[in-house]
C-alpha positions in Angstrom: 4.2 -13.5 4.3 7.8 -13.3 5.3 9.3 -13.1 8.4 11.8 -10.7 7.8 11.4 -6.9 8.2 14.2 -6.3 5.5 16.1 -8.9 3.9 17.5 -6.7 1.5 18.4 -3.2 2.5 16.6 -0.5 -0.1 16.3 2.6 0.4 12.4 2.9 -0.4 11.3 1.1 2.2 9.4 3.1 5.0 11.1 3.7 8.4 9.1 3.4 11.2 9.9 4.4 15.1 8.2 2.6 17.6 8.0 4.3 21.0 7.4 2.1 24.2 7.1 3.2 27.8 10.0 1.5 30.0 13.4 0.8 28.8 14.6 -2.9 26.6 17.7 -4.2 26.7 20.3 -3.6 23.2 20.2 -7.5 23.6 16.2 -7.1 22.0 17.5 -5.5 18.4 17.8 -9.4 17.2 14.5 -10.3 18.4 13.1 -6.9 16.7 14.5 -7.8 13.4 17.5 -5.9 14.0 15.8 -2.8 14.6 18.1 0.1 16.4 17.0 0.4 20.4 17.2 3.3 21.7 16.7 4.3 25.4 15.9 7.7 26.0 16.2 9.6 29.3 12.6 9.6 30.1 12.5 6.2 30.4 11.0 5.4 26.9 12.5 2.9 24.2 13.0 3.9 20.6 12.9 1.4 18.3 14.2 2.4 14.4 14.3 1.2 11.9 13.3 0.0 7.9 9.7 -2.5 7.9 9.2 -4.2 4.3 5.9 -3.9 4.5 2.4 -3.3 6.9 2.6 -7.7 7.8 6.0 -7.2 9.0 5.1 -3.7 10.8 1.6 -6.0 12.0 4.2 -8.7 13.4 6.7 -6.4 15.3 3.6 -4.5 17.4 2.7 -8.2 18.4 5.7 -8.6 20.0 5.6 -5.3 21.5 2.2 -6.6 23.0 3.9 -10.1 23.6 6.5 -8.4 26.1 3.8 -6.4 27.6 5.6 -2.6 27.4 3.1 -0.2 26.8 2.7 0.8 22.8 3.3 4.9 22.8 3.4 5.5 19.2 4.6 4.3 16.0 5.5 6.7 13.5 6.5 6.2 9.5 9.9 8.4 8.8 11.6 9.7 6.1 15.0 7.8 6.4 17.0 11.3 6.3 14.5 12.0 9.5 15.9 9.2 11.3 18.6 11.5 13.2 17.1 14.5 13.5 13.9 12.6 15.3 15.7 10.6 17.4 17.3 13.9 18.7 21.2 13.4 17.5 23.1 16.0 15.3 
């Protein structure tokens, strides 16, 4: 099992959002593996990005738990969604 969610970029690997209630700093994208953090206006964070696979999708939603923000949802993405979900043009 690795710890990395994507040690090489490809382009077939799922994309997964992960929406918490309450907002995390920008400084938590390194803890998250580099995922992108998003804070949205309702008060929600956005985390994007690729996963390699379900352990490393496992490991990131046990440190959502381990920070204690409440878990949302987490929703797999087309990577052309990416944008368009996130609500940019």
């Amino acid at each position: 099992m690795s710890n990395q969610l994507n040690p090489t970029p490809d382009s077939n690997q799922p994309v997964y959002q992960i929406r918490l209630q309450g907002h995390l700093g920008r400084q938590w994208s390194n803890w998250f593996g580099g995922l992108t953090v998003t804070l949205e206006d309702n008060g929600e964070t956005l985390l994007t990005g690729p996963v390699i696979d379900q352990a490393a999708l496992h490991g990131l939603l046990r440190k959502v738990r381990d920070i204690g923000l409440p878990l949302l949802s987490v929703v797999r993405i087309e990577p052309d969604q990416t944008d368009a979900a996130s609500g940019k043009a």
